[in-house]
C-alpha positions, 0 to 999 in steps of 0.5 A: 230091689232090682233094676228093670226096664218097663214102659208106661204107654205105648210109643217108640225107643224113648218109652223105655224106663229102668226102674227100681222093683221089688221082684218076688221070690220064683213061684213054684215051678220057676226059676230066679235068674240074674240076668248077665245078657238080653238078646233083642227082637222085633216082637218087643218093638211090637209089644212096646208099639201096641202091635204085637200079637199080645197087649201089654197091660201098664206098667208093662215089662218086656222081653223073650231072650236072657241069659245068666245065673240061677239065684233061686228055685221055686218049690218042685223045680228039679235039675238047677241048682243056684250058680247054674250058667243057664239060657232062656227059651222064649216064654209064651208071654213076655208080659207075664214073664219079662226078661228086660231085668237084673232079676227074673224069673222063668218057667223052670222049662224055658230055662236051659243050660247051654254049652259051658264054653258059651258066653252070656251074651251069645247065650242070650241071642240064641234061641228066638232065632235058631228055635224059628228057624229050626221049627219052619226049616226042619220041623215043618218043612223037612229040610234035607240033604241037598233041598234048595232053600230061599231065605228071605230077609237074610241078614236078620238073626232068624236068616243067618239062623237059618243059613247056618241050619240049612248048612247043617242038614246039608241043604243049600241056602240061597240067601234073598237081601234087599241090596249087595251090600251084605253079599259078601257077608252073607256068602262068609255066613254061609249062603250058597248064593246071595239075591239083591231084591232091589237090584236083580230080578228076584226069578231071574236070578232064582233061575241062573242060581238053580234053574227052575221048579227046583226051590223046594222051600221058601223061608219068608218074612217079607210077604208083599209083590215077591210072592210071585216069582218066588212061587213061580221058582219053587219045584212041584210040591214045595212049601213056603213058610210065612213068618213076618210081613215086613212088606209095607205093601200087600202080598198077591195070592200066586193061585194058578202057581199055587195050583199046578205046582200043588205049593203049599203056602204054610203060616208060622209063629215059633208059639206053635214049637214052644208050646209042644213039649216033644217038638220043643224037646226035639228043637232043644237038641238039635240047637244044643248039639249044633252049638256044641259041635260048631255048626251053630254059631249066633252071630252079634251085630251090636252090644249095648250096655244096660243103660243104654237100652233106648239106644238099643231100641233104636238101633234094633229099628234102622233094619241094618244090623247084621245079626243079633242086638244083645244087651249086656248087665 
């Protein structure tokens, strides 16, 4: 018996239950872990609220981010052995593979061996944030050397992801916050400027930082009225790549700028990485060799215990944190 975290019906943190399950042996093709850290995001909120892009069928797991020690390998699994410090790369569904459990298993090829010198809990709060920010930044959007970037929602594990890649490939990150109250964190996180939405004119400021027509990506999970002037900042040619709508109000479409800049306007969900095998492959070394040589860096806002996991739910909720939740076993 193992114990997990399941719910029974949709609703808000207090859902949450840890269980005692029998957990099957790995199938074949997968990998047993025991799980040592939980990393959380927004998508299992939505998956625990009946929002989310897949249905939970009941009793439902949950879950995208683990790390841990292998226990056990399924039948043609090659290339981990039991007693494996490993990662896990966000499965396709976290109803089919839950990692909120002591004991888990994986598709063998969403399992990684990560940097010795990384830790379990900076192991479990990797590689949603970095292989999204990767896949619009660098994948889709061809950040490089040089190119002005606006990361929206800044604060959150995905835009300090995104700063610490953009300072990567040697491009300049202009961080967009709601308020100046995580300025100073965000220029120490690496953002070359910070833009307070609440409190600055979003294309004023846009155009003090870097002038005008010079943003050649927009990294956006907000949507809603800053469409606009983020558009009207962007150079000729340059894409905004959607990935969130946590604007509670709705997003305007910016079409004359849309058309005489020639801006593309691109939506995105990290599946569309994870699914590839040469793009995934691609991302996997690029996050690896980035956490190895330094440039890479998760950053954890709070740990909470095990036990404590609908305080955690809570608190992944309230929109404060600076960077990553995890959830230690």
């Amino acid at each position: 018996m193992a114990r997990v975290i399941r719910f029974h019906r949709h609703g808000g943190p207090e859902v949450l239950r840890i269980e005692a399950v029998d957990v099957a042996p790995p199938a074949p093709g997968e990998v047993q872990i025991r799980v040592r850290a939980l990393g959380l995001n927004r998508a299992e909120a939505l998956l625990r609220t009946g929002t989310y892009i897949e249905t939970a069928k009941f009793p439902s797991g949950l879950g995208l981010e683990a790390a841990g020690i292998v226990e056990a390998v399924g039948e043609d699994v090659t290339g981990f052995a039991p007693g494996d410090k490993v990662s896990i790369v966000p499965p396709l569904s976290m109803a089919r593979w839950p990692a909120y459990a002591e004991l888990a298993n994986f598709p063998a090829e969403m399992v990684v061996k990560h940097p010795s010198a990384l830790g379990f809990e900076a192991a479990a709060a990797m590689w949603m944030q970095y292989l999204t920010a990767y896949g619009a930044l660098v994948d889709v959007a061809g950040l490089g050397q040089g190119d002005v970037v606006v990361i929206t929602a800044a604060s959150s594990s995905v835009g300090l992801a995104a700063i610490q890649i953009a300072n990567r490939v040697g491009a300049v990150p202009i961080a967009l916050t709601r308020t100046s109250a995580k300025r100073r964190a965000l220029l120490d996180a690496g953002a070359t400027e910070v833009v307070a939405s609440e409190e600055e004119d979003i294309g004023s400021r846009l155009g003090e930082i870097a002038g005008s027509n010079v943003v050649k990506v927009v990294f956006d999970a907000v949507g809603g009225p800053a469409f606009e002037p983020l558009t009207a900042a962007m150079a000729p040619g340059g894409i905004l790549i959607e990935y969130g709508g946590l604007s509670p109000g709705p997003t305007p479409f910016p079409l004359f700028t849309v058309l005489s800049k020639s801006l593309t306007l691109r939506g995105y969900l990290v599946h569309e990485i994870i699914r590839d095998p040469a793009r995934l492959a691609r991302a996997k070394a690029f996050i690896v060799d980035g956490l190895s040589d330094g440039t890479l860096k998760p950053i954890i806002a709070r740990t909470f215990p095990f036990e404590e996991i609908v305080e955690a739910h809570r608190f992944l909720e309230t929109n404060m944190q600076f960077g990553k939740i995890v959830v230690t076993i």
